[in-house]
Backbone as a ProteinNet text record, in pm:
[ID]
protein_1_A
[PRIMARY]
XXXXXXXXXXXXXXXXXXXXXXXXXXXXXXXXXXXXXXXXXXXXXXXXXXXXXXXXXXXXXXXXXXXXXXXXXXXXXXXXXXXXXXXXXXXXXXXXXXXXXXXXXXXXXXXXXXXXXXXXXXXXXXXXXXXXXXXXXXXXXXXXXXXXXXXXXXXXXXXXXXXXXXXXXXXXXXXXXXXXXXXXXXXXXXXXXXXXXXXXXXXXXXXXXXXXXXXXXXXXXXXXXXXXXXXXXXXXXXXXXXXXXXXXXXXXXXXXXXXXXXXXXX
[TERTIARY]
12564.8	12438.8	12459.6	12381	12376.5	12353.2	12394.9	12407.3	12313.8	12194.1	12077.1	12115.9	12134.1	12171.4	12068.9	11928.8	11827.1	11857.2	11905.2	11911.1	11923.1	11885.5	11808.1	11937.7	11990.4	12070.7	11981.6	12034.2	11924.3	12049.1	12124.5	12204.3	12127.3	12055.2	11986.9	11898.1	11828.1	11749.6	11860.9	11971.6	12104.3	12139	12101.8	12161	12236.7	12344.5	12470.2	12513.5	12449.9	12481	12538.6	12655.8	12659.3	12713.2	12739.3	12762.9	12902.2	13018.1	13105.1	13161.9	13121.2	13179.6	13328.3	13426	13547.5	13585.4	13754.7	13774.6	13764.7	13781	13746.6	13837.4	13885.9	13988.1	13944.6	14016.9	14037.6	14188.4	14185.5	14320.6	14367.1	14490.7	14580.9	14697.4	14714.2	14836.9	14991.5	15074.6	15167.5	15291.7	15352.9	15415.3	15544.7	15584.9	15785.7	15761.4	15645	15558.6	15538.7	15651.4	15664.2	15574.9	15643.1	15640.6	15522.5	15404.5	15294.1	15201.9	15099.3	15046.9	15024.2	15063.6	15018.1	14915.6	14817.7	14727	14793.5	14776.1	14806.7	14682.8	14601	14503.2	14550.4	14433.9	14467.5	14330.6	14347	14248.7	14220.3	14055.3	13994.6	13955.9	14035.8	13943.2	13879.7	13852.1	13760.6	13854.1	13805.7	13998	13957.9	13841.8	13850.1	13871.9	13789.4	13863.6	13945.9	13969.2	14053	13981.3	13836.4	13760.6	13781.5	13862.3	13831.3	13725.7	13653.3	13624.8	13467.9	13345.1	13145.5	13172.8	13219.3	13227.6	13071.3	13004.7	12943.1	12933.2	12943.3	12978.8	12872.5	12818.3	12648.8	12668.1	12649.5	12642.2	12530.7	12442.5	12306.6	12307.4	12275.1	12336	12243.8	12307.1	12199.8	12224.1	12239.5	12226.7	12416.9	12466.6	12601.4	12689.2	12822.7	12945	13041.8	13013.1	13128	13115.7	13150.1	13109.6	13142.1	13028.9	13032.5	13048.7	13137	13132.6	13113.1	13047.5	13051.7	13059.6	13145.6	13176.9	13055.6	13082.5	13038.9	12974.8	13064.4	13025.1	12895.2	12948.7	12862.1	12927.7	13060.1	13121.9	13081.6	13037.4	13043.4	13155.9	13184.5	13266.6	13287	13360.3	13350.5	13445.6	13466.6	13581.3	13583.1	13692.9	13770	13821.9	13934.5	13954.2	13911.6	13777.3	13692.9	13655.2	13679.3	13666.2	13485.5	13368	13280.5	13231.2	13306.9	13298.5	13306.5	13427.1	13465.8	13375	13281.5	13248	13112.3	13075.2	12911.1	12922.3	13097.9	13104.9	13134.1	13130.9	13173.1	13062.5	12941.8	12814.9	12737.6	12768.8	12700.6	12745.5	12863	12955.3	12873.6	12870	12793.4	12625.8	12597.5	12425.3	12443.6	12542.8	12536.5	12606.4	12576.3	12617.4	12770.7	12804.4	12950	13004.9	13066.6	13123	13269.1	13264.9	13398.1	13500.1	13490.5	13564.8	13572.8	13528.1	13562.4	13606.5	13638.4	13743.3	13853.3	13950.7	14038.6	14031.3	13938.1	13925.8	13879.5	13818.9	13847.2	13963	14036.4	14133.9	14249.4	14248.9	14321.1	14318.3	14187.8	14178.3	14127.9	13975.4	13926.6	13788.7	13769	13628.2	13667.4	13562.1	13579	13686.3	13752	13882.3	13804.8	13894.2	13809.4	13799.7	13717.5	13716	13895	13891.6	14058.4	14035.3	14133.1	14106.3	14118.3	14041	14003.7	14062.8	14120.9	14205.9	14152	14157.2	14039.8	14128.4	14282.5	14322.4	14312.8	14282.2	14231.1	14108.3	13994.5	13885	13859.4	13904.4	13868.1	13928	14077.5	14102	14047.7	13944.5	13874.3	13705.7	13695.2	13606.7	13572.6	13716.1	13785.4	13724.2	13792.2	13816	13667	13565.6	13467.5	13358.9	13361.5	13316.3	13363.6	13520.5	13559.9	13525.1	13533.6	13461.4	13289.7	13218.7	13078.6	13072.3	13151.3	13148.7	13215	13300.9	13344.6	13235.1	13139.8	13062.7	12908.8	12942.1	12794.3	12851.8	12953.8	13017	12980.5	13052.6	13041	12872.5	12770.7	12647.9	12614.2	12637.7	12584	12626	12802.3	12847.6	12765.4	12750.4	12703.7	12500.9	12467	12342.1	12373.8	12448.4	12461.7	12463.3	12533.3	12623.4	12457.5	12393.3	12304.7	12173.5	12177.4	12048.4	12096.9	12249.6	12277.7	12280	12351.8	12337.8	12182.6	12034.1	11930.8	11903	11937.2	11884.5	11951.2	12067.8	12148.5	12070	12050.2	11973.1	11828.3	11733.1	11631.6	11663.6	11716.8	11777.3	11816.7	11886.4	11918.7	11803.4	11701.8	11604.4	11489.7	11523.7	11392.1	11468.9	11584.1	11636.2	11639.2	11649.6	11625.4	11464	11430	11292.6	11185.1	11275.9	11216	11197.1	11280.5	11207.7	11111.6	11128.7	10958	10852.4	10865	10750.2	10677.4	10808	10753.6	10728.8	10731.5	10702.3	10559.8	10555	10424.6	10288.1	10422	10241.1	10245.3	10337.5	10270.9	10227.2	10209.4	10129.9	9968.7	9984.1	9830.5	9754	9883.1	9788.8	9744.4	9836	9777.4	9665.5	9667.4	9506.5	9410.1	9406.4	9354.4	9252	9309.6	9277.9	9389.1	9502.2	9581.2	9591.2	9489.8	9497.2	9601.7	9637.9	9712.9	9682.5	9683.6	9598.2	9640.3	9503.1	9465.9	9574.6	9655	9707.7	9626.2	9565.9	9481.9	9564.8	9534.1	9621.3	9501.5	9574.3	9557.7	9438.4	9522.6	9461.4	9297.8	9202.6	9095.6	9127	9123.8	9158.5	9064.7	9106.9	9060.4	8955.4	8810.6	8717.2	8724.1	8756.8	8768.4	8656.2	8717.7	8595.9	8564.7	8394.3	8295.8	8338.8	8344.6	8312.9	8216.6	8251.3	8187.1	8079.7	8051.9	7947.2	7830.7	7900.2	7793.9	7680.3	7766.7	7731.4	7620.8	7653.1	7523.3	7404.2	7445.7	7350.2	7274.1	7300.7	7240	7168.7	7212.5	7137.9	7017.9	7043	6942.4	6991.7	7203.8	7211.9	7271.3	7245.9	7236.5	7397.9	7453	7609.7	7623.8	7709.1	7719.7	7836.3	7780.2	7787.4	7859.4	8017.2	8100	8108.8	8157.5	8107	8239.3	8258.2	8331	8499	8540.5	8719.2	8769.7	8694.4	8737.4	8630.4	8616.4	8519.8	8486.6	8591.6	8574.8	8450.6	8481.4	8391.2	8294.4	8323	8240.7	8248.9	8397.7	8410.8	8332.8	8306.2	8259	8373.5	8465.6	8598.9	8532.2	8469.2	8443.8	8411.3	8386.8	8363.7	8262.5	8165.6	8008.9	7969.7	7874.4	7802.6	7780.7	7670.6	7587.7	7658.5	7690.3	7746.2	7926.2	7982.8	8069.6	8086.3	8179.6	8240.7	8382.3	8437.2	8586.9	8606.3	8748.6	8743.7	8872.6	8846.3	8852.8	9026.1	9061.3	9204.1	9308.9	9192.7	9243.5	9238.5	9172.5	9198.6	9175.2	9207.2	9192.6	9101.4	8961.1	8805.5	8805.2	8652.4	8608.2	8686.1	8702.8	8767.5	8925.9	8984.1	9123.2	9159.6	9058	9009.2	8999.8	8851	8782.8	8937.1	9039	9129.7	9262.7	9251	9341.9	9290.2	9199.6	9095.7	9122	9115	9057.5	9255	9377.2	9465.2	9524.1	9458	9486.3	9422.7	9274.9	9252.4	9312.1	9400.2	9448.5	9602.4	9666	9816.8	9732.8	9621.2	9569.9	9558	9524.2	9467.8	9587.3	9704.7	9823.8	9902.8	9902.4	10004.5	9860.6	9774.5	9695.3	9649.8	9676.8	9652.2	9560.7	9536	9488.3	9496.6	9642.5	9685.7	9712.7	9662.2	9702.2	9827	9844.7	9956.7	9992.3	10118.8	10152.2	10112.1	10064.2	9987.4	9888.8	9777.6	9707.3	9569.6
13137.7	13171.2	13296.9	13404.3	13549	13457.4	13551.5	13546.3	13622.8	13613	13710.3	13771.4	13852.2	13948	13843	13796.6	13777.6	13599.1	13556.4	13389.6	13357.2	13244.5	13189	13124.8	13118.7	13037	12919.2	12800.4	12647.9	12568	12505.7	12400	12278	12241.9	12146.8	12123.7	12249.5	12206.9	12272.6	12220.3	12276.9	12328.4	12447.4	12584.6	12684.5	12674.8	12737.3	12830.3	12950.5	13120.1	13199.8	13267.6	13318.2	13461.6	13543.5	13674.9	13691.4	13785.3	13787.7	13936.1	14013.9	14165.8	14173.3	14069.6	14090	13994.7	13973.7	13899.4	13748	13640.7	13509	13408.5	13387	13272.2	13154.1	13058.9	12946.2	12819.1	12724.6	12654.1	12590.5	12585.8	12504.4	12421.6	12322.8	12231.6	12320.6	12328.6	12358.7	12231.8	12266.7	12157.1	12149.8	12268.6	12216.5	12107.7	12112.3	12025.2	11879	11793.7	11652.9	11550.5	11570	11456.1	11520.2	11622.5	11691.7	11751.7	11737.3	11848.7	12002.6	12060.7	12203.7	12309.9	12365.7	12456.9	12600.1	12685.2	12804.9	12865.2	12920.4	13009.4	13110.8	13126.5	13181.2	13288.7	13432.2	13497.6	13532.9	13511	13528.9	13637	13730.1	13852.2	13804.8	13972.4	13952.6	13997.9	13838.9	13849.3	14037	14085.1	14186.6	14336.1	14337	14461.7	14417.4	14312.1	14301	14316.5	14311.7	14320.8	14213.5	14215.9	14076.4	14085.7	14204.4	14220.9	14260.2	14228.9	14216.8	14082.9	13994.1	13903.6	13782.8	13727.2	13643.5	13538.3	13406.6	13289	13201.4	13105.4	13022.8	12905.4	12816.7	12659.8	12647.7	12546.8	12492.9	12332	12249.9	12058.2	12015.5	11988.5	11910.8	12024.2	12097.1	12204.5	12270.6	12325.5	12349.3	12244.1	12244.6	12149.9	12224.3	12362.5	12471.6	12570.9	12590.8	12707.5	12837.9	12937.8	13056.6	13185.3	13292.7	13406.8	13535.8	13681.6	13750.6	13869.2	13985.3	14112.5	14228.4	14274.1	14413.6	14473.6	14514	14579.9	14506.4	14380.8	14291.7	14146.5	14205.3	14059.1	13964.6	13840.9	13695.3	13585.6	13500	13413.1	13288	13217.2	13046.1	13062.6	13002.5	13000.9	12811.3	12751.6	12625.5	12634	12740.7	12747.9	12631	12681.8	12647.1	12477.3	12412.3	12312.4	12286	12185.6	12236.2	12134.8	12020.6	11932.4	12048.4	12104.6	12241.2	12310.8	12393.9	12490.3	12467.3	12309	12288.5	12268.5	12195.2	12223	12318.3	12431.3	12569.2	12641.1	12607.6	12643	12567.3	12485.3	12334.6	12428.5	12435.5	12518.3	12609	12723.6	12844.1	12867.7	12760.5	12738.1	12680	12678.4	12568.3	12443.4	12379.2	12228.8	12205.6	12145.8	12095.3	11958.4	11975.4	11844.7	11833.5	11652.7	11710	11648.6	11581.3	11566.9	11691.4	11754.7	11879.3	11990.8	12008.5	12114.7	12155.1	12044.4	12114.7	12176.3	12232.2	12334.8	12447.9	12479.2	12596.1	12603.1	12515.3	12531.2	12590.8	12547	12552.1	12695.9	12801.6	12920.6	12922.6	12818.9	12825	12928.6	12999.8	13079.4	13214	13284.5	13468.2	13505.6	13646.8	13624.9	13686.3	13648.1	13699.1	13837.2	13917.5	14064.1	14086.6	14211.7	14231.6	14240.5	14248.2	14238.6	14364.7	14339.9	14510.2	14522.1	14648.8	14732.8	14794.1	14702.7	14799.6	14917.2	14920.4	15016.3	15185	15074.2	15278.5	15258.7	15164.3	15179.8	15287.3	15250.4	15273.9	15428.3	15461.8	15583.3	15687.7	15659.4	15735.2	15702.3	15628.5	15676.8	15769.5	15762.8	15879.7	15968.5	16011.4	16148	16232.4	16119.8	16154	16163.2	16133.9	16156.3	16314.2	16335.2	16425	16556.8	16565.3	16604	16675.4	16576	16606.9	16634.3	16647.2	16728.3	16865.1	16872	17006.9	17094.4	17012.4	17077.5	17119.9	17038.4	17058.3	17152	17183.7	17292.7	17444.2	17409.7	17511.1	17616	17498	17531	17589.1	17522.7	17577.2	17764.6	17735.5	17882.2	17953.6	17960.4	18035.3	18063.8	17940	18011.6	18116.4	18038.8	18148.5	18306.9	18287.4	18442.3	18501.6	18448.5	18475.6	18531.3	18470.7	18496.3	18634.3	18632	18740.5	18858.5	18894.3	18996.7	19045.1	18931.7	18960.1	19012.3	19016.8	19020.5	19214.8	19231.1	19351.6	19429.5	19393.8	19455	19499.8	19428.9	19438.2	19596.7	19529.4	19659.2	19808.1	19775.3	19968.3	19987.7	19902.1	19973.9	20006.1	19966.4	20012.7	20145.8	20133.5	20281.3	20390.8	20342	20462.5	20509	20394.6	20440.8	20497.6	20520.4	20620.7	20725.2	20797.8	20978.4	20953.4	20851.7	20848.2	20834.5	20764.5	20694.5	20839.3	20929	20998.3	21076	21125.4	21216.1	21191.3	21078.5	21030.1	21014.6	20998.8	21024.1	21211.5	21284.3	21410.6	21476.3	21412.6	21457.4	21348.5	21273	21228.7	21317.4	21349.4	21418.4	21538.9	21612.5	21764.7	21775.6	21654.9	21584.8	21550.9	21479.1	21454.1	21578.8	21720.9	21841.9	21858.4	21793.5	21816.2	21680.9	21637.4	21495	21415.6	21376.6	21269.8	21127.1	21019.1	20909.7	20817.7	20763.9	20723.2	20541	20516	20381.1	20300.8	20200.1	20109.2	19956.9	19881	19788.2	19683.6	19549.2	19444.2	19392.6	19342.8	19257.4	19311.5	19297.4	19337.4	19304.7	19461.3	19414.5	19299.4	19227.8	19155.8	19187	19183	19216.3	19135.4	19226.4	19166.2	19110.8	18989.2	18859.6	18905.9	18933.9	18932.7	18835.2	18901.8	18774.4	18684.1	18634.1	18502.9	18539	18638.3	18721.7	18735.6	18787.7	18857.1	18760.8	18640.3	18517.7	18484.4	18471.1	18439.2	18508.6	18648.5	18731	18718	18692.9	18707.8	18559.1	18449.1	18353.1	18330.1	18396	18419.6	18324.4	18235.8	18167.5	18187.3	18185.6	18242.2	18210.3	18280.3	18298.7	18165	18092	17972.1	18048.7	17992.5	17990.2	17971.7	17989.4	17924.9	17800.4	17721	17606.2	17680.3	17550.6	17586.6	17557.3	17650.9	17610.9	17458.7	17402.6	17279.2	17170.5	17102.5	17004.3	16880.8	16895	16803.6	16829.2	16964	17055.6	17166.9	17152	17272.8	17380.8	17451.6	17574.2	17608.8	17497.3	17533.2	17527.1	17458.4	17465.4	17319.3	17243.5	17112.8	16984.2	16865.8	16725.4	16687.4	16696.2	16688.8	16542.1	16443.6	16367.2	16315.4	16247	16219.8	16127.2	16241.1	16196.6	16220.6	16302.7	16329.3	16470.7	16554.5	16717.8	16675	16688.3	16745.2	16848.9	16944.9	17026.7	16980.5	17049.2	16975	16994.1	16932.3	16944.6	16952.7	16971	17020.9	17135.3	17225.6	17394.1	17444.1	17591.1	17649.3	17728.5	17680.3	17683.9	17821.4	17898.8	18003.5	18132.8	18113.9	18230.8	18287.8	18192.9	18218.2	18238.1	18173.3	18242.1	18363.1	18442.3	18536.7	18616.2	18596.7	18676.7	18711.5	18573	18606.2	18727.8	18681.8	18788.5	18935.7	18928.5	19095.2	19131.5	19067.3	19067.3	19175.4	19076.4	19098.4	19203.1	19252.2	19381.5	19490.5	19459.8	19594.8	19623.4	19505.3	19555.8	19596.7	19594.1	19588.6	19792	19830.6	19953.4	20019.2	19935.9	20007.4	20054.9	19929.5	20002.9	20119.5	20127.8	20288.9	20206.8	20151.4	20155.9	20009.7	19938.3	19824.8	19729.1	19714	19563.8	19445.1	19320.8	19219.7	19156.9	19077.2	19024.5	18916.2	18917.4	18836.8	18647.4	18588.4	18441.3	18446.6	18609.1	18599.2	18552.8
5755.7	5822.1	5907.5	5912.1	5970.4	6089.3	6238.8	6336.4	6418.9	6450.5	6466.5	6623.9	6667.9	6817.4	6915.6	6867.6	6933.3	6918	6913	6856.8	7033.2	7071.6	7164.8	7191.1	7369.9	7371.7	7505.1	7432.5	7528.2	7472.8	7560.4	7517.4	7523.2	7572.1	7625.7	7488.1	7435	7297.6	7154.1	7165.3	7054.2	6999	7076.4	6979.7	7140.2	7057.8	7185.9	7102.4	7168.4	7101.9	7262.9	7244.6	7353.6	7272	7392.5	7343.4	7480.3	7372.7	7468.3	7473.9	7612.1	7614	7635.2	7689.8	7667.7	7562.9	7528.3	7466.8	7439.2	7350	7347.3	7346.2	7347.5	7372.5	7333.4	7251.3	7229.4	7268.9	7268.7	7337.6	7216.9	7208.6	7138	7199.2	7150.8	7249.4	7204.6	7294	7290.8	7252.3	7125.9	7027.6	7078.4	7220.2	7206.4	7375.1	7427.3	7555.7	7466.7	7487.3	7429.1	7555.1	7679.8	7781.9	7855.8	7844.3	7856.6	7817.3	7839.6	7723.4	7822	7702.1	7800	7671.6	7721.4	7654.4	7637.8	7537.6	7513.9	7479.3	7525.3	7518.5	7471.7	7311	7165.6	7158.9	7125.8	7161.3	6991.9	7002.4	6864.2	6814.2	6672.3	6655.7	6483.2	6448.3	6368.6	6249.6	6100.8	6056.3	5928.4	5916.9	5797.2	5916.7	6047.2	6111.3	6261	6260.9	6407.5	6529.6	6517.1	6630.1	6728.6	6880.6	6951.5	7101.8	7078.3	7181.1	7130.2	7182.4	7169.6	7052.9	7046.1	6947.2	6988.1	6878.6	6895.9	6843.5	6928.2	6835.7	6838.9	6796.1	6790.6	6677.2	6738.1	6676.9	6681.9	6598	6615	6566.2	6654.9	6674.4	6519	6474.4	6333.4	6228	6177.1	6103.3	6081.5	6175.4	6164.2	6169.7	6080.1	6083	6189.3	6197.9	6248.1	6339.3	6422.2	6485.8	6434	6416.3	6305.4	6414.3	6398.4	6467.4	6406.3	6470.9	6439.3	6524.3	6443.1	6508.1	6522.6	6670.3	6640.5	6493.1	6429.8	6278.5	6200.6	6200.1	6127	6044.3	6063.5	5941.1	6013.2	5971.6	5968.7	5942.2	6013.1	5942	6000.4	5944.1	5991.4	6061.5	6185.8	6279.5	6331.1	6201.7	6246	6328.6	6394.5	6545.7	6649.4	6693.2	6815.4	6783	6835.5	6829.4	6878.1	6815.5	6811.2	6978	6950.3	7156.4	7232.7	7235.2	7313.1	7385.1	7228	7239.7	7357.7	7323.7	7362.4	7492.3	7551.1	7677.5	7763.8	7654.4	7743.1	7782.4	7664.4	7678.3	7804.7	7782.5	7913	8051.1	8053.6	8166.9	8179.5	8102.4	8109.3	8187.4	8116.5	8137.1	8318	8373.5	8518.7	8533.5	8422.8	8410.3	8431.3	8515.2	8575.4	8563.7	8485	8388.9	8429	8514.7	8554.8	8512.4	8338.6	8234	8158.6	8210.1	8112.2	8168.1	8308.3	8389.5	8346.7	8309.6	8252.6	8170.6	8025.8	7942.8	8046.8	8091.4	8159.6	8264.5	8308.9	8372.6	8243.3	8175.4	8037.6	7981	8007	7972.5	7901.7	7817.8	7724.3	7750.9	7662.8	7741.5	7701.5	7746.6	7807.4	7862.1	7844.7	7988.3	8088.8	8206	8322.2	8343.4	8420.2	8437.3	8504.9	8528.1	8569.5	8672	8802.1	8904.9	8989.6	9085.7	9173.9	9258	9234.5	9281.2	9427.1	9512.4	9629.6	9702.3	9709.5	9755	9714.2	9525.9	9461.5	9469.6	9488.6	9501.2	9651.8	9729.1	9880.7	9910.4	9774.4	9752.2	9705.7	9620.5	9517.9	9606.4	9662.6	9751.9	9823.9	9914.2	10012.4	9922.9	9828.2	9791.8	9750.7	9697.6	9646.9	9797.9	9897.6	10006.9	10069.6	10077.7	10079.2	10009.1	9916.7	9762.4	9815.6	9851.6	9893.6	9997.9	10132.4	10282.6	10212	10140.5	10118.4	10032.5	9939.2	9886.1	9993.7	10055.5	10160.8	10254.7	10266.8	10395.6	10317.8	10176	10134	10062.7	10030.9	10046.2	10190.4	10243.2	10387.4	10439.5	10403.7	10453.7	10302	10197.3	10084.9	10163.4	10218.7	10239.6	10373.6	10449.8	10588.8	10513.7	10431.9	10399.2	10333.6	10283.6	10206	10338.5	10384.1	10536.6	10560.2	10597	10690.7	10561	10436.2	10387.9	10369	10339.3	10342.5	10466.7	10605.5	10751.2	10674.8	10656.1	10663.5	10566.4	10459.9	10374.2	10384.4	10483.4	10511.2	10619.4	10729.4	10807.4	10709.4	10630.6	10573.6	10487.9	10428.3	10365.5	10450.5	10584.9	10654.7	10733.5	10732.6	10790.4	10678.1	10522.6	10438.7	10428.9	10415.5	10422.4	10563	10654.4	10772.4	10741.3	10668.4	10648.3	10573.9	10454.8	10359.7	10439.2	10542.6	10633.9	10700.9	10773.7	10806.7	10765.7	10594	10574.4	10540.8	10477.5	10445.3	10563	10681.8	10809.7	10812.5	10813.3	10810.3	10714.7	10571.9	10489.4	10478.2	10559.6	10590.3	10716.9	10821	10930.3	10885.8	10772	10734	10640	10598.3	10505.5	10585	10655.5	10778.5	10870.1	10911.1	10946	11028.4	11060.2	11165.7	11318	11283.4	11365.1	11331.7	11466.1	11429.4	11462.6	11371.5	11380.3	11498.2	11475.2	11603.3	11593.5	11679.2	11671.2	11754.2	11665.9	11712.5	11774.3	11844	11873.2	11817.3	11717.9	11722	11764.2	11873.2	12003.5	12070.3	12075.2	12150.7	12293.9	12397.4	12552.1	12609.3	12685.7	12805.2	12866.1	12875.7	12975.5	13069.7	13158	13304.8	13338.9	13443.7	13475.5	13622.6	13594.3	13731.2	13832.5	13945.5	14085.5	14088.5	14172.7	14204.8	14276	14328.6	14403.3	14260.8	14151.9	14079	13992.7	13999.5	13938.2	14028.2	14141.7	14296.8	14281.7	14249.2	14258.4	14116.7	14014.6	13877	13886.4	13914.2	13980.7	14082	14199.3	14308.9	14396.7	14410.9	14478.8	14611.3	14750.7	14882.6	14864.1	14956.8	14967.6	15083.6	15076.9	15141.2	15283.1	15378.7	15539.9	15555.3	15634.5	15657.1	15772.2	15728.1	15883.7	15969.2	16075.7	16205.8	16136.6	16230.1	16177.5	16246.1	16374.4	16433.1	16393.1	16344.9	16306.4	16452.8	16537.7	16642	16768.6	16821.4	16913.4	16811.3	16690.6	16624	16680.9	16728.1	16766.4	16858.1	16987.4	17104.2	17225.5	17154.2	17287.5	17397.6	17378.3	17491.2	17361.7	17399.8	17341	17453.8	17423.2	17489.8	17457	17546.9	17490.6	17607.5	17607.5	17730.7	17811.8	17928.2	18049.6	18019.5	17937.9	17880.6	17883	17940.7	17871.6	17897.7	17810.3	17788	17706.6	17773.1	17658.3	17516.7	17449.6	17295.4	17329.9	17258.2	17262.3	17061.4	17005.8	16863.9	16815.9	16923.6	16903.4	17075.2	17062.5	17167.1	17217	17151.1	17205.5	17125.4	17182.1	17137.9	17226.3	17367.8	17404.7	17331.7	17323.6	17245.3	17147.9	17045.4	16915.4	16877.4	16967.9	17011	17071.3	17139.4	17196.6	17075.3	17037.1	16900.7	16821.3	16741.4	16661.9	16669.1	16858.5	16887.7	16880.2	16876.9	16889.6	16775.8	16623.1	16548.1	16503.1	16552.8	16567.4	16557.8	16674.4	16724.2	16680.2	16628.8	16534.7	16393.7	16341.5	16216.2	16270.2	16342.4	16429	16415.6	16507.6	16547.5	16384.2	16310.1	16161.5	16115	16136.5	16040.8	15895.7	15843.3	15688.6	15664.4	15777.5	15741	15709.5	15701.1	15628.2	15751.2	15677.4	15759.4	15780.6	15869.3	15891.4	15824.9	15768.7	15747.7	15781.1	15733.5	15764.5	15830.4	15784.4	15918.2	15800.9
[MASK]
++++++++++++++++++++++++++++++++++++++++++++++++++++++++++++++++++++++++++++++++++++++++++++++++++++++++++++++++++++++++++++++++++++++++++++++++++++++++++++++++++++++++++++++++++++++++++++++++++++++++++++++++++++++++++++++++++++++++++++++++++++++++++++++++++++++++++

C-alpha cells in the first residue's frame, strides 16, 4: 500500500502514520544478556538507497498485518522490523498518552533519536560575534555618512567660491543692461510699523485722558486725617508741603545738570 505524505495520523481512530525528520530506530534484545534483558536500538534505512533519515512509517488497525515504510525518494516497503504492539505504543506516546507499561520502550531507545544537544557555549559565542559584527557595521555606516555630510558641506563651500566671479560678473552685465543702475536689494521681511500711543487711540476715540488720583490714599495728599471732631496729621506721607519741597528740589538738580535728565529713581 503507497504511503500518501497527507495520510491522517488519529491513534485513537487506527491509523498511526507518523513522519520522522531524523533517524528511526527500532529495539532488539541483546542475545550475549542471559540473566537480563537489555535493548539495542537498531536504526532503520531505506534497503534500495540507504535513506535513514525523512522516513515514513503508517499502520492502519484492521487492514495492515505490518507496519509499511517509506523514503524520501519514494520506495515503499514492508518493514518486519517494527514490531506492530510497539509501534501503536509509540504512536499512543506521541499523540500524549502515557502508558506506564510501556516506558520502558522509550527508555529502551525505541522512537526518533533525539535532537543533539546544544552547545550554548558556541551558541553564546557566535552570538557574541554576530552582535559584534553589527556594532562594527553600524559604527562604520555612521563614520561613512559623517564623511559624506562633511565632503558635501566642503563641496558646497568651493562651488560657491568658484562661482563668485560668475555671480559677479553676471550682476555687472545686468547693471550695464539695466542703464548703469545698480539694483535695488530688497529685503524679505516687510519693516515694522511702528505702534501709535496710547494718546492717539484717546484721541481717535474722543476718550478724556484719565486724572491722576492722589499719591497717599489715606489723607488724599492733604498732609492731615480729618473727621468730625478729629485732625491729625497723616503719618503715611509727608503732606503737601514736603512733597511740593521735594518736587521743587528735583527741579533744580534737573536745572543744575543743563540737559534735563532725571534722577535716577526719581
Amino acid at each position: 500500500m503507497p504511503i500518501s505524505p497527507w495520510q491522517p495520523f488519529n491513534p485513537d481512530g487506527g491509523d498511526f502514520y507518523l513522519f520522522f525528520a531524523r533517524r528511526f530506530r527500532y529495539v532488539v534484545e541483546d542475545p550475549e544478556h542471559t540473566w537480563r534483558r537489555v535493548w539495542i536500538p537498531t536504526v532503520i534505512a531505506c534497503p534500495m538507497c540507504e535513506a535513514d533519515t525523512g522516513l515514513r512509517l503508517a499502520y492502519k488497525s484492521g487492514t495492515d498485518a505490518v507496519v509499511e515504510a517509506a523514503c524520501p525518494v519514494g520506495h515503499t516497503w514492508v518493514e518486519p522490523r517494527v514490531d506492530v504492539s510497539q509501534w501503536m505504543a509509540y504512536c499512543r506516546f506521541r499523540s500524549g498518552r502515557q502508558e506506564a507499561h510501556w516506558l520502558w520502550l522509550i527508555e529502551a531507545g525505541f522512537g526518533e533519536e533525539p535532537p543533539p544537544p546544544v552547545d550554548y557555549v558556541k551558541e553564546l559565542r557566535s552570538t557574541a560575534i554576530e552582535v559584534a559584527k553589527y556594532g562594527r557595521r553600524k559604527a562604520k555606516a555612521k563614520l561613512r555618512r559623517e564623511v559624506r555630510q562633511a565632503k558635501k558641506q566642503v563641496g558646497k563651500r568651493v562651488r560657491n567660491e568658484a562661482m563668485r566671479p560668475v555671480a559677479a560678473l553676471l550682476r555687472t552685465a545686468w547693471t550695464m543692461q539695466a542703464g548703469g543702475a545698480e539694483p535695488v536689494k530688497t529685503s524679505r521681511r516687510r519693516p515694522a510699523e511702528p505702534k501709535p500711543p496710547a494718546s492717539a487711540y484717546r484721541k481717535a476715540y474722543g476718550i478724556q485722558t484719565p486724572k491722576k488720583g492722589p499719591k497717599c490714599l489715606v489723607c488724599e495728599d492733604s498732609g492731615r486725617i480729618t473727621a468730625p471732631g478729629i485732625s491729625v496729621p497723616c503719618v503715611e506721607c509727608a503732606g503737601p508741603a514736603a512733597a511740593a519741597l521735594a518736587a521743587a528740589e528735583r527741579r533744580a538738580e534737573r536745572a543744575r545738570r543743563g540737559n534735563g535728565e532725571r534722577l535716577p529713581g526719581k
